[in-house]
N, C-alpha and C positions, 0 to 999 in steps of 0.2 A: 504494500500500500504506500505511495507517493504522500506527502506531507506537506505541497505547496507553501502551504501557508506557513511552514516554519520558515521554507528557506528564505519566502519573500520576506518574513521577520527579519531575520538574518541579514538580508539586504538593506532593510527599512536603516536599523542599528547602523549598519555599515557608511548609509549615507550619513545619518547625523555625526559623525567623526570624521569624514573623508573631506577634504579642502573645500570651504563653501559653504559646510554643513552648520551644523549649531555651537553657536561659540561656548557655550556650556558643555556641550558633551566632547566638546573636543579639548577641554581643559582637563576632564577628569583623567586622575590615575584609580591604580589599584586600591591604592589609601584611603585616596580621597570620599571612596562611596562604600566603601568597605562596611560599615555600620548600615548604613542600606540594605545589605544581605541579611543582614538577624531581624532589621523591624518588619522587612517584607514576611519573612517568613513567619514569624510570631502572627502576624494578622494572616495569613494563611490559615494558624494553628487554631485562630480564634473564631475564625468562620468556623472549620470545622466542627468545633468544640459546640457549636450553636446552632449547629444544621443549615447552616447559610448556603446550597446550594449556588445559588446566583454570586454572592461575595464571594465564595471560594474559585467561582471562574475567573471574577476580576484580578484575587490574589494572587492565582497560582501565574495570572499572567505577569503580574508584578513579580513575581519572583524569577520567572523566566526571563523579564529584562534584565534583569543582574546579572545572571548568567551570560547571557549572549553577550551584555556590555562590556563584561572582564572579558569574557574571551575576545571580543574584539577590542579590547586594550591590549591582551596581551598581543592578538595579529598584529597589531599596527606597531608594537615595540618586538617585534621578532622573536616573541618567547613560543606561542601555539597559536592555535585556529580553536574554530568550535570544532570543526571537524575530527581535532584530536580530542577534545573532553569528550565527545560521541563515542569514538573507539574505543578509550580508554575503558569509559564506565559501561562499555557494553561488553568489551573481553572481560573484564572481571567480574560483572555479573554471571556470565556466560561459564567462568572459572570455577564460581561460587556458590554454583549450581550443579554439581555432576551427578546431583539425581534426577534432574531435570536432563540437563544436556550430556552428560555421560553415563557411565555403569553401576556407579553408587545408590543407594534408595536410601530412604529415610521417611518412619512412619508418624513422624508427630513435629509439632511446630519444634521442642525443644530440638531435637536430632538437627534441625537444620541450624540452629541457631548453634552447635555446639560444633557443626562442621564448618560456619563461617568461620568461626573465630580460631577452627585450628588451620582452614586454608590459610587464615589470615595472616597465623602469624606464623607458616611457614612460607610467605609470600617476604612477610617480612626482612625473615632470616635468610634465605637466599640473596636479597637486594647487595649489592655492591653500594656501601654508605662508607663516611667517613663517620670513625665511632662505632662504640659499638651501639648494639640495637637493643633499646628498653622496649620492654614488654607492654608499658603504658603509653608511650610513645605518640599512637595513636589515638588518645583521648586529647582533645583539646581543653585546654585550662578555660577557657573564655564560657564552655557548655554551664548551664544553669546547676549549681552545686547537687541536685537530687539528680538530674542526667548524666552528670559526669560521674557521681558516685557510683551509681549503675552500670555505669560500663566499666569501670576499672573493676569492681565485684568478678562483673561478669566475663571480662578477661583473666583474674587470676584464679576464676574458678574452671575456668575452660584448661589451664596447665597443671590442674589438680588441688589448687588452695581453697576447697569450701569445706564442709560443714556436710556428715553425711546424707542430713535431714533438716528440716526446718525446725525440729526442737532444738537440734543443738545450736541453731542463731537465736531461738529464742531464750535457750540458758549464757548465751553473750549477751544480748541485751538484756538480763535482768544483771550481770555483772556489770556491765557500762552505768546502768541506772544506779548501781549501788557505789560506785568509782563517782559519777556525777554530784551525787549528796554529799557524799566525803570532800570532795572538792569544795561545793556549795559552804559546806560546814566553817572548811579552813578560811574560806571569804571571809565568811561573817564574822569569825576572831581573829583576823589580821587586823593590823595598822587602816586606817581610813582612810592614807593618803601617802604617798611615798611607793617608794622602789616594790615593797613589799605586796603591798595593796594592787598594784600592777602586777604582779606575777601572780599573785591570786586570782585576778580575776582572768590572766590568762590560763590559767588551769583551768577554771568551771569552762572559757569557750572549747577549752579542746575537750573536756570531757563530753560537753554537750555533743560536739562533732561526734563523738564517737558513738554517742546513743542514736545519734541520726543517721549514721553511720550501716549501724549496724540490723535497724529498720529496712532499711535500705535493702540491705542482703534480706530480710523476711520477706519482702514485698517480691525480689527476685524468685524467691525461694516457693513464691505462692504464685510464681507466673505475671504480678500484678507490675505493673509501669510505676515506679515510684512520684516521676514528677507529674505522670495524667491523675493519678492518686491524689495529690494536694494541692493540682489545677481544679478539679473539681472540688475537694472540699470548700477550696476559694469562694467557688462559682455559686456552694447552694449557701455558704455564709451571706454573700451580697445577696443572694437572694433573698434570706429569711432577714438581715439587715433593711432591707426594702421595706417588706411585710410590717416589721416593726416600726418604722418611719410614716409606713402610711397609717399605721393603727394608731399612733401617738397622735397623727395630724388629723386623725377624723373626733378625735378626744379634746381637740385643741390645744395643744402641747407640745412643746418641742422634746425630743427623746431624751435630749443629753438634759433636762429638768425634774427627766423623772430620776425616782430612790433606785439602789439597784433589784429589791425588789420589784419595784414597777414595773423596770425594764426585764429582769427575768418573767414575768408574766407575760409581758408581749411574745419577749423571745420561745416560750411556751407554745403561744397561740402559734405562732410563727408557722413552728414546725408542724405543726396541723393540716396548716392552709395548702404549705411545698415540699 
C-alpha cells in the first residue's frame, strides 16, 4: 500500500527549510524544538487517556511533524534522511519480532516483552561503542520518574535481578516502609537547621524513592503500567475535586471555607456521583 500523503508530508516539511521557505523553520536546530517532542507527545497521551478520537488525529499528526522536522534537520546538516529512521525502526522491529517474522513463538504478552529486552540487549553488546556498554544505558534520564523506574526494573529483571514472585516485592516494600519511618524518625530529632538537618532530610527522600521504588516493581510484577496507574489516579482525583467544587458552589460556598470535615463529606458524596 502507497502512502502518498506521507511522502507529500515529507515534501510539504522539506519546503519550509529549503531556501525561500519559512524563516522560522529554517532557523531551527535539533535543540532548539527539542522540548516540542515531549509536549507533542504528552497531549497525544492525553487525548488518548480521554477517548478523544478526533484530538488524537490532530496529535498524532503533531507528533509526526517532529519527526519528519528533525529528520529533515538532520538531511539538511548531512547527519540522515527520514528515509533512514524508516529502515532503521523497521529492521528492528522486524529483528524484534522472530515470532512474528522468524522461527521463534511466544505465547503471552510477557514472552515477548522478555524476548525484546534480551534481543535488546544483545543488540546492544554486539554494537562497536567507545566504552563499555551499561545495561541501563538505554533508559533515558529525562523519562517521567515512574517510567523510567519501570524500565530499569524491567531490564535488570530481564538478566535475572527480580524477585521470584510478587510477594517477595511485597516483603521489600514493607522493609522500604519500615527503612522510611526510621529515617522519618531520625528527621524529626535532628538539628532544625544546619549540615545535619540537611542530611536528614536527604535520607527520608531517598528512602521514600525506595518505597516508590519498589511499588514500582509490584505494579510490574502485576503486569500493571506504573505511571498509566497514577495518571489515572490523577484523573479520577480532579474529577471527584470537581464534584466537590461544584457541591460546595451549589451550597454557596467556597470549598477551601469549609472544616475539613465538611470537605471530607463532599469528598464522600464525590465518590458516589464518579
Amino acid at each position: 500500500m502507497a502512502h502518498d500523503e506521507f511522502s507529500e508530508f515529507v515534501d510539504t516539511i522539506a519546503a519550509l527549510r529549503a531556501p525561500g521557505g519559512c524563516p522560522w523553520d529554517r532557523e531551527q536546530t535539533h535543540k532548539s524544538i527539542a522540548s516540542n517532542m515531549i509536549e507533542e507527545a504528552y497531549e497525544a497521551v492525553e487525548a488518548i487517556e480521554e477517548q478523544d478520537v478526533a484530538h488524537l488525529r490532530e496529535e498524532l499528526g503533531d507528533v509526526l511533524l517532529q519527526v519528519v522536522l528533525q529528520s529533515q534537520i538532520a538531511q539538511d546538516e548531512g547527519e540522515f534522511t527520514i528515509d533512514d529512521v524508516c529502515r532503521d525502526v523497521n529492521d528492528k522491529i522486524v529483528r524484534r519480532h522472530p515470532h512474528v517474522f522468524g522461527d521463534a513463538s511466544a505465547g503471552s504478552s510477557e514472552e515477548v516483552l522478555d524476548a525484546w529486552d534480551k534481543i535488546k540487549a544483545g543488540e546492544k553488546g554486539s554494537a562497536v561503542e567507545e566504552g563499555p556498554h551499561r545495561l541501563l544505558d538505554g533508559v533515558p534520564r529525562s523519562l517521567p520518574a515512574l517510567t523510567q523506574a519501570q524500565k530499569i526494573s524491567r531490564k535488570a529483571a530481564a538478566v535475572g535481578f527480580d524477585w521470584d514472585d510478587v510477594d517477595g516485592v511485597w516483603a521489600k516494600v514493607e522493609e522500604e516502609i519500615s527503612e522510611l519511618k526510621a529515617a522519618y524518625a531520625a528527621f524529626l530529632a535532628a538539628p532544625r537547621e544546619g549540615q545535619a538537618h540537611a542530611a536528614a532530610k536527604h535520607d527520608v527522600t531517598l528512602e521514600l524513592g525506595d518505597v516508590l521504588f519498589s511499588l514500582v516493581n509490584v505494579a510490574r510484577k502485576m503486569g500493571v503500567n506504573a505511571e498509566e496507574a497514577l495518571r489515572a489516579t490523577c484523573a479520577k482525583f480532579r474529577q471527584r475535586w470537581e464534584c466537590m467544587e461544584d457541591a460546595a458552589s451549589a451550597e454557596g460556598v467556597q470549598l477551601e471555607r469549609l472544616s475539613q470535615p465538611e470537605q471530607e463529606r463532599l469528598w464522600q458524596q464525590s465518590k458516589q456521583q464518579r
